[in-house]
RODO-2510 file (C-alpha; in nm, 4 decimals, decimal comma):
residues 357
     n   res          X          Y          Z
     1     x     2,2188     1,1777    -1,0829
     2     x     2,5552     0,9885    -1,1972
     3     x     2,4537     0,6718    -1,0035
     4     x     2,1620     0,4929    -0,8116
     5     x     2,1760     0,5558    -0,4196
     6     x     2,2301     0,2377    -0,2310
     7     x     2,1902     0,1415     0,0950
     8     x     2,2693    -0,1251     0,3429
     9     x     2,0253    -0,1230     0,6346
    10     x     1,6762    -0,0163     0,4955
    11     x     1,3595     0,0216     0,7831
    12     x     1,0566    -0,0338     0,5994
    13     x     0,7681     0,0754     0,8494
    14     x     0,4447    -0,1544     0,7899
    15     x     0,6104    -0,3717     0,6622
    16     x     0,3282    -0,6731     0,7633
    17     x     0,0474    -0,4864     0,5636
    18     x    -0,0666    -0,5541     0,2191
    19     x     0,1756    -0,3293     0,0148
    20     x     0,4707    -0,3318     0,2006
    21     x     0,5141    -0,6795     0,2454
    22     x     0,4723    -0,7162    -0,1599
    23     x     0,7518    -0,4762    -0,1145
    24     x     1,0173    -0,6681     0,0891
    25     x     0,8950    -1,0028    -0,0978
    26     x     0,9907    -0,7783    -0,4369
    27     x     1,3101    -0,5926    -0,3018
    28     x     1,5010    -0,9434    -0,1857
    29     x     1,4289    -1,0886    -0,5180
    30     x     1,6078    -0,8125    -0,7150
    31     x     1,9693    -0,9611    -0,8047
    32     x     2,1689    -0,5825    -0,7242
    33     x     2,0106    -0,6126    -0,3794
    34     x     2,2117    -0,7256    -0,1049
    35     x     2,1391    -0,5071     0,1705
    36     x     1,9134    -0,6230     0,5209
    37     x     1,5484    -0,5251     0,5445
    38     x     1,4137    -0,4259     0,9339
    39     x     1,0214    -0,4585     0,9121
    40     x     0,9105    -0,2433     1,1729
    41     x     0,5216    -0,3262     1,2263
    42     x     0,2957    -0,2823     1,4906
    43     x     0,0873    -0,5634     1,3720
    44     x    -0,2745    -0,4240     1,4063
    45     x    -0,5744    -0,6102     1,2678
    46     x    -0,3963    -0,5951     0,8664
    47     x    -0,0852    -0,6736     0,9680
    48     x     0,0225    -1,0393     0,8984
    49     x     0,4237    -1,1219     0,9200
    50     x     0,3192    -1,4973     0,8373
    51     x     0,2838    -1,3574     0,4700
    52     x     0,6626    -1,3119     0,5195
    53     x     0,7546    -1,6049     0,6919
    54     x     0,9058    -1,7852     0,3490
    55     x     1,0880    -1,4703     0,2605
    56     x     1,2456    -1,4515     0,5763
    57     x     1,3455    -1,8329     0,5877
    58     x     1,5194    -1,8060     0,3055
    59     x     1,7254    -1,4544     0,3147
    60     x     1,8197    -1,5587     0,6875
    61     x     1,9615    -1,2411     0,9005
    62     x     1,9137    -1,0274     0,6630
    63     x     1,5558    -0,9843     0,7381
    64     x     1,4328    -0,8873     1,1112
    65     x     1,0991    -0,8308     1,2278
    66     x     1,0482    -0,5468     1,4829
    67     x     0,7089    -0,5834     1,6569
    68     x     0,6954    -0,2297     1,7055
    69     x     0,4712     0,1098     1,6964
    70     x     0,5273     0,4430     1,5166
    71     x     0,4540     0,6676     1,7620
    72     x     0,6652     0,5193     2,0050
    73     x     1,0154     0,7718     1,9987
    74     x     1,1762     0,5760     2,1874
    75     x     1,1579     0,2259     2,0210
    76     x     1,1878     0,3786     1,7055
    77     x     1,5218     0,5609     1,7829
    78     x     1,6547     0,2367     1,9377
    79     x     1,5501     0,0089     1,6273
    80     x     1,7424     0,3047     1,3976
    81     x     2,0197     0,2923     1,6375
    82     x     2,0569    -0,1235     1,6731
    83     x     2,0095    -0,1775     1,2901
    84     x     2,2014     0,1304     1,1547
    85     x     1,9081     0,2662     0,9740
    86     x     2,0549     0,4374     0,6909
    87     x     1,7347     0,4400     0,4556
    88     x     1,3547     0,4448     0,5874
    89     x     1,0401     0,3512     0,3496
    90     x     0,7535     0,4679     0,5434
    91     x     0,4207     0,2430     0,4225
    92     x     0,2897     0,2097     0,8069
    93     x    -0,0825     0,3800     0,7837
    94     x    -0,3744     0,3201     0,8955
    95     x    -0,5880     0,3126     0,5314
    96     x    -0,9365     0,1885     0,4833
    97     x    -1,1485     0,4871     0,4224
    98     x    -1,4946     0,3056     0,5811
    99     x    -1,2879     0,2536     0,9232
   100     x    -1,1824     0,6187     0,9379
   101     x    -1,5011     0,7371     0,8920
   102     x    -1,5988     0,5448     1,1979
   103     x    -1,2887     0,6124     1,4005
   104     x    -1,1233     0,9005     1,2315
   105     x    -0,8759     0,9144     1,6156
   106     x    -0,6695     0,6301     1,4858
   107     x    -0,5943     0,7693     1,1773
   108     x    -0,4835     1,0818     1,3250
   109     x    -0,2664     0,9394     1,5653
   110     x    -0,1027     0,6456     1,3508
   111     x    -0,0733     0,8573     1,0257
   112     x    -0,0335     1,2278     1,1458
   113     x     0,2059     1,1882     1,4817
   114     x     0,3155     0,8486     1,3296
   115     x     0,4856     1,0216     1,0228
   116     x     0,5907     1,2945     1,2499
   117     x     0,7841     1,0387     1,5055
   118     x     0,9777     0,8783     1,1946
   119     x     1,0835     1,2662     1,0601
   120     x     1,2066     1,3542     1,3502
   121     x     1,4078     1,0750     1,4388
   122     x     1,5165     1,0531     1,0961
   123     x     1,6305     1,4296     1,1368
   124     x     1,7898     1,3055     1,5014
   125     x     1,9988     1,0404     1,2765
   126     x     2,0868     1,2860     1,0258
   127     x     2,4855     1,1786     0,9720
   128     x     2,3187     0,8049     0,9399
   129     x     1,9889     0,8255     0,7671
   130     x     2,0551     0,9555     0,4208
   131     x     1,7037     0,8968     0,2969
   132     x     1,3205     0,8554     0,4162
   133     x     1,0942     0,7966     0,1447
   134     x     0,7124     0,8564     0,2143
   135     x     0,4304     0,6535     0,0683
   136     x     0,1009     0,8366     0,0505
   137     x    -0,2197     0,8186    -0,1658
   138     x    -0,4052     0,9986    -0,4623
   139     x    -0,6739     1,0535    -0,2535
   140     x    -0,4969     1,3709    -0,0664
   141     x    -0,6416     1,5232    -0,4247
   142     x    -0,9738     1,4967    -0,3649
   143     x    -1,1924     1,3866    -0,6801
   144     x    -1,2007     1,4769    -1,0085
   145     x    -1,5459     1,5462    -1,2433
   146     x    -1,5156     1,3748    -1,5845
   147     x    -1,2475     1,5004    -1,7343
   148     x    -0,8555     1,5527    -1,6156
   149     x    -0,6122     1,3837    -1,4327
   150     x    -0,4370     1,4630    -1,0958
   151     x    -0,0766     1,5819    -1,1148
   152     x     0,1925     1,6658    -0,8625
   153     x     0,0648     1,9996    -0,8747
   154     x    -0,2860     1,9408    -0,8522
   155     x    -0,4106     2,0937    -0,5186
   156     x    -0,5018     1,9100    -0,2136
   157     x    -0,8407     1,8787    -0,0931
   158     x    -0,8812     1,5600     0,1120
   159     x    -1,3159     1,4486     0,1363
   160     x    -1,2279     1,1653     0,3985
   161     x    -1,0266     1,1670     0,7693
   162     x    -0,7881     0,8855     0,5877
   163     x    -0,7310     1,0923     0,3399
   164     x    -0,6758     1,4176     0,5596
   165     x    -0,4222     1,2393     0,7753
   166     x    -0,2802     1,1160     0,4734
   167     x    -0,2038     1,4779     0,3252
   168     x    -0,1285     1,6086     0,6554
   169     x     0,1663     1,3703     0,6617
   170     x     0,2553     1,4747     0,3237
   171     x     0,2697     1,8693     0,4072
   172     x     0,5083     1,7182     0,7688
   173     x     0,7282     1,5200     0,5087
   174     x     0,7812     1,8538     0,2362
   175     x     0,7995     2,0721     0,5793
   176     x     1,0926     1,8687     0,6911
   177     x     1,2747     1,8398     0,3485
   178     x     1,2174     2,2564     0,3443
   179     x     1,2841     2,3315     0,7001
   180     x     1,5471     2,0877     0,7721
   181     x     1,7063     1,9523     0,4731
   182     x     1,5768     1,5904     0,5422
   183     x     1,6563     1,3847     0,2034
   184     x     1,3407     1,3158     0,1571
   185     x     1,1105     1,1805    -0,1426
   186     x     0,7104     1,1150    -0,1320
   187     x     0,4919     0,9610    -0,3727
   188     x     0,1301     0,9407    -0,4237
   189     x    -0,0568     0,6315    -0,5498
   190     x    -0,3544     0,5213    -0,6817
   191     x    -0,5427     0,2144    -0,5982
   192     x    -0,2987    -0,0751    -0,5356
   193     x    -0,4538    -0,4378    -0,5964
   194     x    -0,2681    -0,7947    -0,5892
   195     x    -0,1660    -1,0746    -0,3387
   196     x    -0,1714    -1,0933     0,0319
   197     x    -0,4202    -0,7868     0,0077
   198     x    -0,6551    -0,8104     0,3303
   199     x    -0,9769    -0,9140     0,2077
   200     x    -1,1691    -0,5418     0,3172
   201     x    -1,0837    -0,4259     0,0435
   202     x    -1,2698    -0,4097    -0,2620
   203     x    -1,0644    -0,6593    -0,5230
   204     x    -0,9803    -0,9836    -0,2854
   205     x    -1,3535    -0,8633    -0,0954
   206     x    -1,4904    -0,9650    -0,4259
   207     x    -1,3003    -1,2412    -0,5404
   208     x    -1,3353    -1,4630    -0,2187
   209     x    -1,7133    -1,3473    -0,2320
   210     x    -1,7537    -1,4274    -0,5417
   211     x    -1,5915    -1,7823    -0,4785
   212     x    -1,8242    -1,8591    -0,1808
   213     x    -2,1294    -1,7264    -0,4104
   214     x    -2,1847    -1,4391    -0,1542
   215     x    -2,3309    -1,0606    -0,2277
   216     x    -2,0989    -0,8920    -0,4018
   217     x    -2,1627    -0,5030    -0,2541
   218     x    -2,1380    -0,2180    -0,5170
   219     x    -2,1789     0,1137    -0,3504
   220     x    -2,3855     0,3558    -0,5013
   221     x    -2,4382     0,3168    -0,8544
   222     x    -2,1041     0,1465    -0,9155
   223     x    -2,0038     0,4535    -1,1485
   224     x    -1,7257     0,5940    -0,9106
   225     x    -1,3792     0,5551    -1,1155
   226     x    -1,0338     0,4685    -0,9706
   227     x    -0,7262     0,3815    -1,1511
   228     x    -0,5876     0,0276    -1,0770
   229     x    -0,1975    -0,0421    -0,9812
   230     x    -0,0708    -0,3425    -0,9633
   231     x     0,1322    -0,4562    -0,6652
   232     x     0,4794    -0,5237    -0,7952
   233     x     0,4753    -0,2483    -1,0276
   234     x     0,4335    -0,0144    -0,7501
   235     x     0,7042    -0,1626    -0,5679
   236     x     0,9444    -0,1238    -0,8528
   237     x     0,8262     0,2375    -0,8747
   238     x     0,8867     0,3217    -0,5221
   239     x     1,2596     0,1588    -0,5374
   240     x     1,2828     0,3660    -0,8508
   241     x     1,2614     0,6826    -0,6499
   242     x     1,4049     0,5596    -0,3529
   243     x     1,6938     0,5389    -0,5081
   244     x     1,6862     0,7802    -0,8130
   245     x     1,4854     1,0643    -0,7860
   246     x     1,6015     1,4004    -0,6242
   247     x     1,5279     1,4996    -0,2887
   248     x     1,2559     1,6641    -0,2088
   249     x     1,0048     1,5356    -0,4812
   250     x     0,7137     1,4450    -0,5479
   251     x     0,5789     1,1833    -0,7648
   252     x     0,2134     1,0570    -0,8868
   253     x     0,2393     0,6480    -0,9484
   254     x    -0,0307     0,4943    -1,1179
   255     x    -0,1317     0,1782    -1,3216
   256     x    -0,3334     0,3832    -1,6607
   257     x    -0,6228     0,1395    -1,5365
   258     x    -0,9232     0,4119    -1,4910
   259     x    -1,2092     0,2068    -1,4385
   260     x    -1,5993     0,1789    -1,2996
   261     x    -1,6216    -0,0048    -0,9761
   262     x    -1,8880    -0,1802    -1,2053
   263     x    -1,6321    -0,2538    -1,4262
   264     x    -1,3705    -0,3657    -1,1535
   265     x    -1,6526    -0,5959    -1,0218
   266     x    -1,8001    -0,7370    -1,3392
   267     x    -1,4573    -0,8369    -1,4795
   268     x    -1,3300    -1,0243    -1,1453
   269     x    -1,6491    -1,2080    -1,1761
   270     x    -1,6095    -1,3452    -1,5178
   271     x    -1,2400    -1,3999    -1,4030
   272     x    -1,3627    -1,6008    -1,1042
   273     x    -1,6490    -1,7977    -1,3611
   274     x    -1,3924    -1,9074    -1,5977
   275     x    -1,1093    -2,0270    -1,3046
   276     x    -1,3347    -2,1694    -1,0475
   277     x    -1,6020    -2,4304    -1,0576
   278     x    -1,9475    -2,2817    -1,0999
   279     x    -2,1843    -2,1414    -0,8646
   280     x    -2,4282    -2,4643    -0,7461
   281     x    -2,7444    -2,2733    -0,9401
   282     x    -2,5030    -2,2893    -1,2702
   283     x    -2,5964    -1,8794    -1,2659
   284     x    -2,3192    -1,6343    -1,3388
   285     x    -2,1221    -1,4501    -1,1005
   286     x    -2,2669    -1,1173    -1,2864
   287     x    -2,5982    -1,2246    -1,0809
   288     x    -2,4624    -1,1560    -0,7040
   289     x    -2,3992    -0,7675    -0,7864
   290     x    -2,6003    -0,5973    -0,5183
   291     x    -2,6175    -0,2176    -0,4790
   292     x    -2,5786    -0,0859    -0,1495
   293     x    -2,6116     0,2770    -0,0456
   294     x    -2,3486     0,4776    -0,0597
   295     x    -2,0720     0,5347     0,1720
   296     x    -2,0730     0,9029     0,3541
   297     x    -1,7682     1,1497     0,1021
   298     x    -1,7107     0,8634    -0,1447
   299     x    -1,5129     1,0538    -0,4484
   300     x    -1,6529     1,0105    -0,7534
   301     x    -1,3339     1,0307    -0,9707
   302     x    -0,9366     0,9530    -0,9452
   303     x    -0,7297     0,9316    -1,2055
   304     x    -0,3752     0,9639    -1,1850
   305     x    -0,1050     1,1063    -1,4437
   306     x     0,1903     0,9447    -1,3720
   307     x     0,3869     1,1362    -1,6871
   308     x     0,6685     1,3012    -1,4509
   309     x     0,8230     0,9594    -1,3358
   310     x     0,7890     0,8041    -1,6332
   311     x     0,9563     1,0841    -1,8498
   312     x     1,2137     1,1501    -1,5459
   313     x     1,2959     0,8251    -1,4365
   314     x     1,1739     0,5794    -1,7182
   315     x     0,9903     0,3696    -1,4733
   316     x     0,6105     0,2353    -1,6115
   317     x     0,3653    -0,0214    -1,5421
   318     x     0,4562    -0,3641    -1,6585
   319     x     0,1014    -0,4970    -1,5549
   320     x    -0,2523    -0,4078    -1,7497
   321     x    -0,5641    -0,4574    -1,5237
   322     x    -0,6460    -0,7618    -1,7373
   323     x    -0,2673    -0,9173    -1,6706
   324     x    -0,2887    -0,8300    -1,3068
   325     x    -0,6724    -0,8861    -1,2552
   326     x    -0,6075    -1,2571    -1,3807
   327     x    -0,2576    -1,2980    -1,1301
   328     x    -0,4725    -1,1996    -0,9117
   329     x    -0,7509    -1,4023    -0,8524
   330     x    -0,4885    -1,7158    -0,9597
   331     x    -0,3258    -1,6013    -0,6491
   332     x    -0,6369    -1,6352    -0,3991
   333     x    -0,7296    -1,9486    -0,5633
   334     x    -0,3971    -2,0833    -0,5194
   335     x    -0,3698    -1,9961    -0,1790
   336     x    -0,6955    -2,0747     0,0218
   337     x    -0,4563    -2,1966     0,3550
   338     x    -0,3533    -1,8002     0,3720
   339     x    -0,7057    -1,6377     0,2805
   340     x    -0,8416    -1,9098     0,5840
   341     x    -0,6421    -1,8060     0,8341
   342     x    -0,6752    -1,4100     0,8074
   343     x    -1,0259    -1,4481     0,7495
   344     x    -1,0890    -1,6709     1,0683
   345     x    -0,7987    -1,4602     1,2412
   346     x    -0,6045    -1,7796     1,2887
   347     x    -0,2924    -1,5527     1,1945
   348     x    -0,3421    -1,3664     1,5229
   349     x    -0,2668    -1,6594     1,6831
   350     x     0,0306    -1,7569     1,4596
   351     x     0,1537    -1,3842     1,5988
   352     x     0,1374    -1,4262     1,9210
   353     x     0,3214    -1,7453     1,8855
   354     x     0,6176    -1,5492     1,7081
   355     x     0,5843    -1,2199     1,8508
   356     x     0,5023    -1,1602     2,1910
   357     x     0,6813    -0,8856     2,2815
***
């Protein structure tokens, strides 16, 4: 490719959860930028737009919010239509694995028909929309045993309904490149970590815990391995393929951070020890590791190679897990007013303040 694709009305679906608002926050800071953003969110229990609310002070109309769902065709078509969609970055999922093991319908309908709704009006807008870019998960992959790394030709074999909606939306997004000729890209990731993170999951679920001198739950025996990615640097990656990469890849993202959930754990508490004032009993944060039984298909093993985009496309990680680790829990100390009101659901409120339709 000669030169970068740009575009000038980009729809970036979820755009209120954890990773995609790191995203907009990361894209309007980039000095070649100077395109509008549409956030099209449907604002379910992770979705917080008040984690946006300085970004879009500041860039003025060239940010809208769209309180809107993925499954519905018709809002979706008139929000492509209005803006003149010409670029969609598809992060809207529904992702903790413990809540689709519980209610595995959700996931189905938000991340299977979801992804479907967006192809198809993407295909509907073909002479405007000249990209859709899908963001999906290493977890599609399965696990791994001790050894080996997933690739983008590793098979997919998906041990949790998040992950089997998530793959099924991956085979709809290649089917519609294939089929159709959609310009499409899709990229799998491995476990994302950073700020505005809703605290379920298991890095700010540990910090804040660890703050408060709560249990901090280790499932298992703690020896299940991920690899870490920090935020930003998977927000440069996907705006790397977005708008270099050819259409109708695939790429693996990941941070070269395999590590123990022990590990994880242990670390953010000596993080926490050495940032925070002590725990009241003067005893270390090391002491409020519980272990807690295991969760029903918990993988025992990702670990992503990202070689292809970095020996395509140049892109890596800027971030180690010690560099981002440390941001990290500097960011939840720094912002307690945030971490209060999602954690009391105050921002619900601040929603329906802003957004009632």
């Amino acid at each position: 490719m000669t030169s970068p694709r740009t575009f000038s009305s980009i729809l970036v679906t979820g755009g209120a959860g954890f990773i995609g608002s790191n995203f907009i926050r990361w894209l309007f800071a980039q000095p070649g930028f100077i395109g509008k953003i549409v956030n099209y969110d449907a604002l379910t229990y992770a979705g917080n737009p008040y984690s946006l609310d300085d970004v879009a002070q500041s860039v003025g109309d060239r940010y809208v919010f769209v309180k809107g769902d993925i499954c519905d065709v018709a809002k979706v078509a008139e929000t492509i239509e209005r803006h003149a969609i010409d670029c969609i970055i598809h992060f809207a999922a529904e992702s903790h694995v413990d809540r689709s093991i519980v209610r595995p319908d959700d996931f189905v309908r938000t991340n299977i028909h979801g992804t479907y709704v967006l192809l198809q009006a993407a295909r509907e807008h073909a002479g405007q929309v000249r990209h859709f870019h899908h963001i999906s998960t290493d977890e599609v992959f399965g696990t791994l045993g001790a050894t080996g790394f997933f690739t983008e030709d590793t098979p997919y074999a998906p041990n949790s309904p998040y992950s089997a909606s998530k793959a099924s939306s991956d085979h709809l997004v290649r089917a519609y490149h294939e089929t159709y000729g959609l310009p499409t890209t899709l990229s799998n990731c491995s476990n994302n970590y950073g700020p505005y993170q809703f605290p379920e999951k298991l890095v700010p679920l540990m910090i804040l815990n660890a703050l408060e001198g709560k249990p901090l739950p280790i499932y298992g025996d703690g020896q299940n391995i991920r690899d870490w990615l920090y935020v930003t640097d998977h927000c440069s990656a996907i705006w790397t393929l977005v708008t270099r990469a050819p259409h109708g890849s695939t790429y693996n993202v990941g941070g070269r951070n395999e590590l123990t959930n022990l590990t994880v754990v242990g670390e953010i508490c000596d993080l926490v020890d050495r940032m925070a004032p002590p725990l009241p009993s003067g005893a270390p944060r090391r002491s409020l590791m519980t272990f807690v039984k295991d969760r029903p298909g918990h993988d025992r093993r990702y670990a992503i190679d990202c070689t292809r985009i970095e020996h395509d496309l140049g892109w890596r990680p800027a971030e180690t897990w010690q560099t981002g680790a440390a941001a990290t829990v500097r960011w939840y100390l720094d912002h307690p007013d945030w971490v209060a009101q999602v954690r009391s659901g105050e921002y619900q409120n601040w929603i329906a303040t802003h957004y009632s339709a």
